[in-house]
PDB file with one MODEL, atoms N, CA, C and O in Angstrom:
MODEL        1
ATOM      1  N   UNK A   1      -8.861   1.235  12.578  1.00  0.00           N
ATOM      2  CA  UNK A   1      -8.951   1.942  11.313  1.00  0.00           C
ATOM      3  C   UNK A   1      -8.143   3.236  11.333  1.00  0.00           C
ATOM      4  O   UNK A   1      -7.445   3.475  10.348  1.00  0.00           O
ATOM      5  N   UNK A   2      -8.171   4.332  12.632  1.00  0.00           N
ATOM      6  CA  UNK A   2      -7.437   5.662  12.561  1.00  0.00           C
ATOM      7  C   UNK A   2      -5.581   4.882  12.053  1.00  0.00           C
ATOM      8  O   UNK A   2      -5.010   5.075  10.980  1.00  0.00           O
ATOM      9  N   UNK A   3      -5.181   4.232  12.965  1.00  0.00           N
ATOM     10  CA  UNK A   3      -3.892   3.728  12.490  1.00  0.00           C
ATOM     11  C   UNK A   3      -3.498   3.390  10.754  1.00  0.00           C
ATOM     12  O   UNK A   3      -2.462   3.683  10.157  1.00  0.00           O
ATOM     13  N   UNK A   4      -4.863   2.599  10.177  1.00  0.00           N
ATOM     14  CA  UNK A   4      -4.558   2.999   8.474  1.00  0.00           C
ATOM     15  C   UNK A   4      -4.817   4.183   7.968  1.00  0.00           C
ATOM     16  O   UNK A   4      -4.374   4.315   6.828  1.00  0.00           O
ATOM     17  N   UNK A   5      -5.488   5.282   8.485  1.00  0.00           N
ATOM     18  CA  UNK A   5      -5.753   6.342   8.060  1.00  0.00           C
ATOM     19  C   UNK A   5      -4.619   7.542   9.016  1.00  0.00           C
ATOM     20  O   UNK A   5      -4.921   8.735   9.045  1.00  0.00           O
ATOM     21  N   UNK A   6      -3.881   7.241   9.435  1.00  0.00           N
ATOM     22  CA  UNK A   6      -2.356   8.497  10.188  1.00  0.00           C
ATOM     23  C   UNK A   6      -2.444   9.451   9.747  1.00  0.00           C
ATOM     24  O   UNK A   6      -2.272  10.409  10.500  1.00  0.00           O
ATOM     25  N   UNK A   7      -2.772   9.730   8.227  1.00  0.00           N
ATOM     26  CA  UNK A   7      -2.119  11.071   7.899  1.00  0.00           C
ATOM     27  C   UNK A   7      -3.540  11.914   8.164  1.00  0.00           C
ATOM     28  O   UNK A   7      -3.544  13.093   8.518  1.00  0.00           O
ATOM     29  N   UNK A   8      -4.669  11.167   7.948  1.00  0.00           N
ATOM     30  CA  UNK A   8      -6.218  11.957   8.657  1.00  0.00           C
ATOM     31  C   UNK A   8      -6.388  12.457   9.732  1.00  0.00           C
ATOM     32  O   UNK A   8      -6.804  13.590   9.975  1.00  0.00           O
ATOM     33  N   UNK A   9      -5.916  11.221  10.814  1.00  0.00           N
ATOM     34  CA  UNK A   9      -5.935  11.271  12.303  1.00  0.00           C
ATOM     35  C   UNK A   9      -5.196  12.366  13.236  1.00  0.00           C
ATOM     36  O   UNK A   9      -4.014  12.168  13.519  1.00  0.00           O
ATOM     37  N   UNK A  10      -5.738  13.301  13.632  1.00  0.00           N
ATOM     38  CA  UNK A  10      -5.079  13.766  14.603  1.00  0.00           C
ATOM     39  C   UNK A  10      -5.482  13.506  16.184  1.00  0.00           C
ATOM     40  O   UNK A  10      -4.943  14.161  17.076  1.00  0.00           O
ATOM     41  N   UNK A  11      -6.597  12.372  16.488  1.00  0.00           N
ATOM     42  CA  UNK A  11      -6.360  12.170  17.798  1.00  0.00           C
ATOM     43  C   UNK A  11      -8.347  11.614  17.783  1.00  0.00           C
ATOM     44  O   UNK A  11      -9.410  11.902  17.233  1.00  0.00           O
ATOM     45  N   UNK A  12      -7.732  10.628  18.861  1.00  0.00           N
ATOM     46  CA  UNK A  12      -8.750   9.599  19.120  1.00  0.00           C
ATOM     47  C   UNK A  12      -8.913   9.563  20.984  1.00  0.00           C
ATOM     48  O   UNK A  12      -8.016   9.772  21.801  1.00  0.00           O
ATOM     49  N   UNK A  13     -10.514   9.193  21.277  1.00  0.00           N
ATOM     50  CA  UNK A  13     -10.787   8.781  22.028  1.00  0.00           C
ATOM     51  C   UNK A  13     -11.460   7.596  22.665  1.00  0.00           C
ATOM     52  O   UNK A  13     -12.546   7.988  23.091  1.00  0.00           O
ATOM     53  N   UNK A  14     -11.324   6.588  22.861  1.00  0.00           N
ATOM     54  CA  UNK A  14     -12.201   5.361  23.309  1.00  0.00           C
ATOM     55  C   UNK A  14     -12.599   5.479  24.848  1.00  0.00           C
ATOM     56  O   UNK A  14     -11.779   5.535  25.764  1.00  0.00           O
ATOM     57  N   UNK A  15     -13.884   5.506  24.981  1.00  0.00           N
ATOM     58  CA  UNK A  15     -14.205   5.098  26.358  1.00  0.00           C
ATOM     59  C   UNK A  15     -15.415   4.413  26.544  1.00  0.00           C
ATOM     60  O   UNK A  15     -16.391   4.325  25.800  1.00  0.00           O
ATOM     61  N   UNK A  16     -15.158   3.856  27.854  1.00  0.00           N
ATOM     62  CA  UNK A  16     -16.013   2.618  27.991  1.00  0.00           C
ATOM     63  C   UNK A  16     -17.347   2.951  28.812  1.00  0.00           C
ATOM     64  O   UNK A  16     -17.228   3.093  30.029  1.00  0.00           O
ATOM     65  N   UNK A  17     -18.385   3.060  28.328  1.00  0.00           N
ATOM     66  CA  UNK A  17     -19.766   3.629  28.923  1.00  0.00           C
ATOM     67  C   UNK A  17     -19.928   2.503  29.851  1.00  0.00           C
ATOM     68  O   UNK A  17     -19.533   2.569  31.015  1.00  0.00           O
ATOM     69  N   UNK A  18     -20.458   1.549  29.391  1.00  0.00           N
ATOM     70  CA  UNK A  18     -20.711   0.182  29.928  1.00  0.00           C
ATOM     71  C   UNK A  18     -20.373  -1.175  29.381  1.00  0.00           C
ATOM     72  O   UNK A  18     -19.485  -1.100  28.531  1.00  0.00           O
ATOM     73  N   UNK A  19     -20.686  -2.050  29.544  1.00  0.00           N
ATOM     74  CA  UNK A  19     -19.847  -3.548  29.516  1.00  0.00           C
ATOM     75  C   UNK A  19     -19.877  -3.790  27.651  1.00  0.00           C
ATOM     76  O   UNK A  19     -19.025  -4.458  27.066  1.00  0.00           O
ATOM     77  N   UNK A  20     -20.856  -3.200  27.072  1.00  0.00           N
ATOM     78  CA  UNK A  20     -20.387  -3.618  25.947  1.00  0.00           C
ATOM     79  C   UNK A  20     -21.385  -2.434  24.940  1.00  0.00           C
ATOM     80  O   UNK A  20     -22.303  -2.607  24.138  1.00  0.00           O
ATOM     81  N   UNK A  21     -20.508  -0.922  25.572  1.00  0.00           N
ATOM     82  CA  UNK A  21     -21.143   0.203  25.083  1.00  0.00           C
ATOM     83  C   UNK A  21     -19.909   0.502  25.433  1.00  0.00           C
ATOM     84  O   UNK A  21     -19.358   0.011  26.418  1.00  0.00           O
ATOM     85  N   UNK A  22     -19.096   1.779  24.231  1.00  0.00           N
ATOM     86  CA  UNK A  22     -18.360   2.672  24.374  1.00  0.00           C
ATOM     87  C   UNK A  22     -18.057   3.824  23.034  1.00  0.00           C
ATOM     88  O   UNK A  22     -17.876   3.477  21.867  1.00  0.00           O
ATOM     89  N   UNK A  23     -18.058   5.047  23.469  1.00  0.00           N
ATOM     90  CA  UNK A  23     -18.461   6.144  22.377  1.00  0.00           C
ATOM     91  C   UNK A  23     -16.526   6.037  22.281  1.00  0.00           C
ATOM     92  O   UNK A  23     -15.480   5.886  22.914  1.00  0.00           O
ATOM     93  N   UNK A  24     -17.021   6.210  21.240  1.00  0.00           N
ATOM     94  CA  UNK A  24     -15.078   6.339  20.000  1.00  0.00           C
ATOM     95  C   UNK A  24     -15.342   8.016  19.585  1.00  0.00           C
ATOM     96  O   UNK A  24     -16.380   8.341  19.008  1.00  0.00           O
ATOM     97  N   UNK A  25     -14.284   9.025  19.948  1.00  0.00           N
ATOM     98  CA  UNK A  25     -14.389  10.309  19.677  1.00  0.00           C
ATOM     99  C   UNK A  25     -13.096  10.280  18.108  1.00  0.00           C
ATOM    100  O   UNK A  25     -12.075   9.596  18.174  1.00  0.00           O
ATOM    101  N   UNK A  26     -13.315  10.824  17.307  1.00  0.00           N
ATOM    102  CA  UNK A  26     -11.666  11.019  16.124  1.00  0.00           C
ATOM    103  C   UNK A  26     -12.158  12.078  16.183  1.00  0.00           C
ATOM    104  O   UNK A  26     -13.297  12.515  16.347  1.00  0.00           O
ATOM    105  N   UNK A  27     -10.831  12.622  15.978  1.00  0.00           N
ATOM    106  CA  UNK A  27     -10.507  14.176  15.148  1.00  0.00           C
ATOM    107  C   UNK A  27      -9.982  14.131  13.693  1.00  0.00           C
ATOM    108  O   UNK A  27      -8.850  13.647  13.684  1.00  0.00           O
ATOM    109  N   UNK A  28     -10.278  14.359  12.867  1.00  0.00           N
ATOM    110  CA  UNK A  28      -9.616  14.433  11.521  1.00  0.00           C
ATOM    111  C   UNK A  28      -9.337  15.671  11.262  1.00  0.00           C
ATOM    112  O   UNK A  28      -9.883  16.670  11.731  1.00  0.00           O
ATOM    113  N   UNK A  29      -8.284  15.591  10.339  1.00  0.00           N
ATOM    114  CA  UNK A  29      -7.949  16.731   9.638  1.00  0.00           C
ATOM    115  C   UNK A  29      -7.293  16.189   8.195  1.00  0.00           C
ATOM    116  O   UNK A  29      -6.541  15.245   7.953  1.00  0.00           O
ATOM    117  N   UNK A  30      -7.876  17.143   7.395  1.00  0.00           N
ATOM    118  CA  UNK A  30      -7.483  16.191   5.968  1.00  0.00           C
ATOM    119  C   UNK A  30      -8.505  17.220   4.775  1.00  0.00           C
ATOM    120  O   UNK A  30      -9.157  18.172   5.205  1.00  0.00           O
ATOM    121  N   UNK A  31      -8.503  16.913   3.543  1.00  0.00           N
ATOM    122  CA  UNK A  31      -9.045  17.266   2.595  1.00  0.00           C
ATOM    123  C   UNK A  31     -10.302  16.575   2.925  1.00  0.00           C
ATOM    124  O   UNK A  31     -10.469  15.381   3.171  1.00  0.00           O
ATOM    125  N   UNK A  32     -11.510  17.933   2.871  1.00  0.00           N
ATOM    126  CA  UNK A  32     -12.737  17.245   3.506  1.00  0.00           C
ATOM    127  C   UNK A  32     -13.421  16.382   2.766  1.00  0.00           C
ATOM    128  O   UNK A  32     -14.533  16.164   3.247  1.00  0.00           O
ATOM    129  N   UNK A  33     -13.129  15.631   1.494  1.00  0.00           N
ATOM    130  CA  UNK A  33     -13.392  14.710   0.834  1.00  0.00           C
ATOM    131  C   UNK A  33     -12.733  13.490   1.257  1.00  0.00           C
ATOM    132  O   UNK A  33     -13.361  12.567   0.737  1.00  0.00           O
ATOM    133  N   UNK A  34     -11.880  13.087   1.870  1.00  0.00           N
ATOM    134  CA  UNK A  34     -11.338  12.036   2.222  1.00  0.00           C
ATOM    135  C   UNK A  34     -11.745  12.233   3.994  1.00  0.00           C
ATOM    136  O   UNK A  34     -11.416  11.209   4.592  1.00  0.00           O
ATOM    137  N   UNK A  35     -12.095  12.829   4.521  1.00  0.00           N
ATOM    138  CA  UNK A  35     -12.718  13.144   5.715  1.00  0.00           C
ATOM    139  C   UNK A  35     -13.574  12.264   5.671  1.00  0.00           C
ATOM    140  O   UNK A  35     -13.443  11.274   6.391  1.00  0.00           O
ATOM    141  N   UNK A  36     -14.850  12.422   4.675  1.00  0.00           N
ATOM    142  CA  UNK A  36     -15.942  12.038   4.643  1.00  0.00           C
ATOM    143  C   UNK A  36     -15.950  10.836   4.698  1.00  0.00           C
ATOM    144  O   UNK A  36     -16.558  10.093   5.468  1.00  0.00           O
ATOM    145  N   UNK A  37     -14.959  10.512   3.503  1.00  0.00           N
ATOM    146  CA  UNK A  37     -15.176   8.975   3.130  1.00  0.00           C
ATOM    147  C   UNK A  37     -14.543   8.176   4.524  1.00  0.00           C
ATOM    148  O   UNK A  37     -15.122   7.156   4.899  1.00  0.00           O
ATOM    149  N   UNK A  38     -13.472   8.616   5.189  1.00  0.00           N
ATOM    150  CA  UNK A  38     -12.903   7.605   6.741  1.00  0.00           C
ATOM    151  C   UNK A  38     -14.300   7.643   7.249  1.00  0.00           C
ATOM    152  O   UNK A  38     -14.864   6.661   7.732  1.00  0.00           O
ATOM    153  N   UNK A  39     -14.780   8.708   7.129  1.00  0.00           N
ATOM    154  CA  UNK A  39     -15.998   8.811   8.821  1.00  0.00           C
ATOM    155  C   UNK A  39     -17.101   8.079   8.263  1.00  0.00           C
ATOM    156  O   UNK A  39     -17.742   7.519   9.152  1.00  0.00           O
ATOM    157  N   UNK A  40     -17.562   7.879   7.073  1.00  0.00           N
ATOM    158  CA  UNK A  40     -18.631   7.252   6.191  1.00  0.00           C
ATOM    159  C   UNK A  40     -18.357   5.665   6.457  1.00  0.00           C
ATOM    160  O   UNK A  40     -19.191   4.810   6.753  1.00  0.00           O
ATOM    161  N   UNK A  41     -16.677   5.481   6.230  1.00  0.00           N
ATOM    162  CA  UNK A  41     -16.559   3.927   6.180  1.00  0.00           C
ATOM    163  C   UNK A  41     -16.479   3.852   7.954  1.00  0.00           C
ATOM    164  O   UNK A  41     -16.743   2.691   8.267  1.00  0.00           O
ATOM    165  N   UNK A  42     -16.298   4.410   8.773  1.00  0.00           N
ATOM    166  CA  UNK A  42     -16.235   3.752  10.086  1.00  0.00           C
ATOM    167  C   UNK A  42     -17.237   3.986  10.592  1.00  0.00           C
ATOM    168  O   UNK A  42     -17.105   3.628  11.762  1.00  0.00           O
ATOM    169  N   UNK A  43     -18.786   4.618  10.354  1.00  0.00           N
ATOM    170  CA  UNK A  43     -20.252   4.655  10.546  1.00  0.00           C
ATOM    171  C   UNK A  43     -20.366   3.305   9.935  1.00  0.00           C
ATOM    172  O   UNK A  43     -20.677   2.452  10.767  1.00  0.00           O
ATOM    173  N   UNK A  44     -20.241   2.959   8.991  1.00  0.00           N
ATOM    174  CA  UNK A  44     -20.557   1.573   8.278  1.00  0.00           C
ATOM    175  C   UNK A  44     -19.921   0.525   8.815  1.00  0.00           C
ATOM    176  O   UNK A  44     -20.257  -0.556   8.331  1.00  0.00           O
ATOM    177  N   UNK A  45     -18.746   0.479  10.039  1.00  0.00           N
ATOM    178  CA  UNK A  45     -18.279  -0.603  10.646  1.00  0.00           C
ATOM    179  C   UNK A  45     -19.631  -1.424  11.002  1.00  0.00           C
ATOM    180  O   UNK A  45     -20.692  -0.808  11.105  1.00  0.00           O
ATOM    181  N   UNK A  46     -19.560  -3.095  11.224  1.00  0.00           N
ATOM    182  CA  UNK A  46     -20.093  -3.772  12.050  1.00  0.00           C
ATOM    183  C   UNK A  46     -19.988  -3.616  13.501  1.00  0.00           C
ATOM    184  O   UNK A  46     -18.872  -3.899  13.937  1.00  0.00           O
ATOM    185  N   UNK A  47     -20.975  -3.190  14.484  1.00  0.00           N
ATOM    186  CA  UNK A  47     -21.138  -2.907  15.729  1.00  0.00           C
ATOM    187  C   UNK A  47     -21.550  -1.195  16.233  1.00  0.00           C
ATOM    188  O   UNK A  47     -21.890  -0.780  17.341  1.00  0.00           O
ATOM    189  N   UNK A  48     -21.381  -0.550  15.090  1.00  0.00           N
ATOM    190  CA  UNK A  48     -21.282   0.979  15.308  1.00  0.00           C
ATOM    191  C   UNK A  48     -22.601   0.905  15.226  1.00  0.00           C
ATOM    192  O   UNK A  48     -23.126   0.263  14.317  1.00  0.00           O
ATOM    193  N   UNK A  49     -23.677   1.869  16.622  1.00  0.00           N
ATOM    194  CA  UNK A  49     -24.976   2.072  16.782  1.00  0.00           C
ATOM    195  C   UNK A  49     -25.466   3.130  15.847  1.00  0.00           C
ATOM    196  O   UNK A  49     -26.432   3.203  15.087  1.00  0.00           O
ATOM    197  N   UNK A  50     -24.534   3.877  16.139  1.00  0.00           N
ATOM    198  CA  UNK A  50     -24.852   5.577  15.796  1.00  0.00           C
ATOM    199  C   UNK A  50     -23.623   6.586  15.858  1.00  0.00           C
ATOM    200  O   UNK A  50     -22.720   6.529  16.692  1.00  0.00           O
ATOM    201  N   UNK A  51     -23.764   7.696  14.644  1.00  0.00           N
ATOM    202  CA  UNK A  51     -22.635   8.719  14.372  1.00  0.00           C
ATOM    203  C   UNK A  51     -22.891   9.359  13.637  1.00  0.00           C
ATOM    204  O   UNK A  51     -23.684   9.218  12.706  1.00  0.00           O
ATOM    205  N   UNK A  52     -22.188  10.283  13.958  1.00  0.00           N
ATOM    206  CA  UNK A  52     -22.310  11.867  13.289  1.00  0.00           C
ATOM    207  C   UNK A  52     -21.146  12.213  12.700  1.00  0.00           C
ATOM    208  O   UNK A  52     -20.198  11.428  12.672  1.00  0.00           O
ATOM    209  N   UNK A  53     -21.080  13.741  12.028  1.00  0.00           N
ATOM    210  CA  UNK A  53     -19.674  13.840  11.018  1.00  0.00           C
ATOM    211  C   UNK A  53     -19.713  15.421  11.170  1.00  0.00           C
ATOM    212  O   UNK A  53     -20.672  16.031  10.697  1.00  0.00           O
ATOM    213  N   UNK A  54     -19.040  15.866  11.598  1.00  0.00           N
ATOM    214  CA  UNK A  54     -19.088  17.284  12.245  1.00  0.00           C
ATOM    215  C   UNK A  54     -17.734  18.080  11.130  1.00  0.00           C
ATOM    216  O   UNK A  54     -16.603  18.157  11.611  1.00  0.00           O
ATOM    217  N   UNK A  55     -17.891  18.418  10.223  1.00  0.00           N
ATOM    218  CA  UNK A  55     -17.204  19.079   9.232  1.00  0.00           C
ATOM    219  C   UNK A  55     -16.982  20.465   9.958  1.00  0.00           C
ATOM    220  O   UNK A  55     -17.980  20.940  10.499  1.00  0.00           O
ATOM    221  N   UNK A  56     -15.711  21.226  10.043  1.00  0.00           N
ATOM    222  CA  UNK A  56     -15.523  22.681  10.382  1.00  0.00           C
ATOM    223  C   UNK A  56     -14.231  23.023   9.670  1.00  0.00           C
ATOM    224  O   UNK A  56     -13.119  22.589   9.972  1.00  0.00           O
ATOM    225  N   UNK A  57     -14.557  23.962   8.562  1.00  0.00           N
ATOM    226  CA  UNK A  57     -13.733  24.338   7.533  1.00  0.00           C
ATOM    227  C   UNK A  57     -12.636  25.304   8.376  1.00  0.00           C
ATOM    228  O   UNK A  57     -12.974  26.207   9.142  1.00  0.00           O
ATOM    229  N   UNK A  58     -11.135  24.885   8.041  1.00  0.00           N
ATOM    230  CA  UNK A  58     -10.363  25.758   7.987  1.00  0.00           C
ATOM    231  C   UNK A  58      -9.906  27.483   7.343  1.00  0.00           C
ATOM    232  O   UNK A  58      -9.502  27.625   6.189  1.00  0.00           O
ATOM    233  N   UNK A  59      -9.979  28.030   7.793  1.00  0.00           N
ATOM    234  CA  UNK A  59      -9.488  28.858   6.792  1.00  0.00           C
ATOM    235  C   UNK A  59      -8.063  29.981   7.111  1.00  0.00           C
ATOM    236  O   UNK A  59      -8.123  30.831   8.000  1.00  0.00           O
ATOM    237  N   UNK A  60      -7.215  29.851   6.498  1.00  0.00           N
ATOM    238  CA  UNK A  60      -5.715  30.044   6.320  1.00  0.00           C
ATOM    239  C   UNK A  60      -5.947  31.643   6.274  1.00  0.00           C
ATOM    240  O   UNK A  60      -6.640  32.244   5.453  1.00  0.00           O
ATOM    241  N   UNK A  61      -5.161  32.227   7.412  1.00  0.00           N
ATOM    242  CA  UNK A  61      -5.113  33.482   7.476  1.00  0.00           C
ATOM    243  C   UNK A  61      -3.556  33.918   6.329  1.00  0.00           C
ATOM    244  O   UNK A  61      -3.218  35.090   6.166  1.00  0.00           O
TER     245      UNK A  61
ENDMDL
END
């Protein structure tokens, strides 16, 4: 999904806990309305246990 979403994505992590457990880290950056909705639709994937959505506003000096 980060690969259809590029211009959101600034950087991903996959790792493998155990044989058929592994925590997926993204970073987004984007208009925090379209934030929501990537991280909303990839909580709603089939297989995803559990996730959180950690919003931290920019602000432009």
């Amino acid at each position: 999904m980060q690969h259809d979403h590029h211009d959101l994505t600034v950087s991903s992590m996959h790792a493998h806990l155990e044989h058929d457990l592994c925590v997926e880290t993204l970073l987004l950056k984007g208009p925090a309305g379209e934030v929501r909705a990537f991280a909303h639709a990839v909580l709603a994937e089939r297989g995803v246990r559990q996730g959180q959505l950690h919003l931290v506003p920019l602000h432009q000096v």
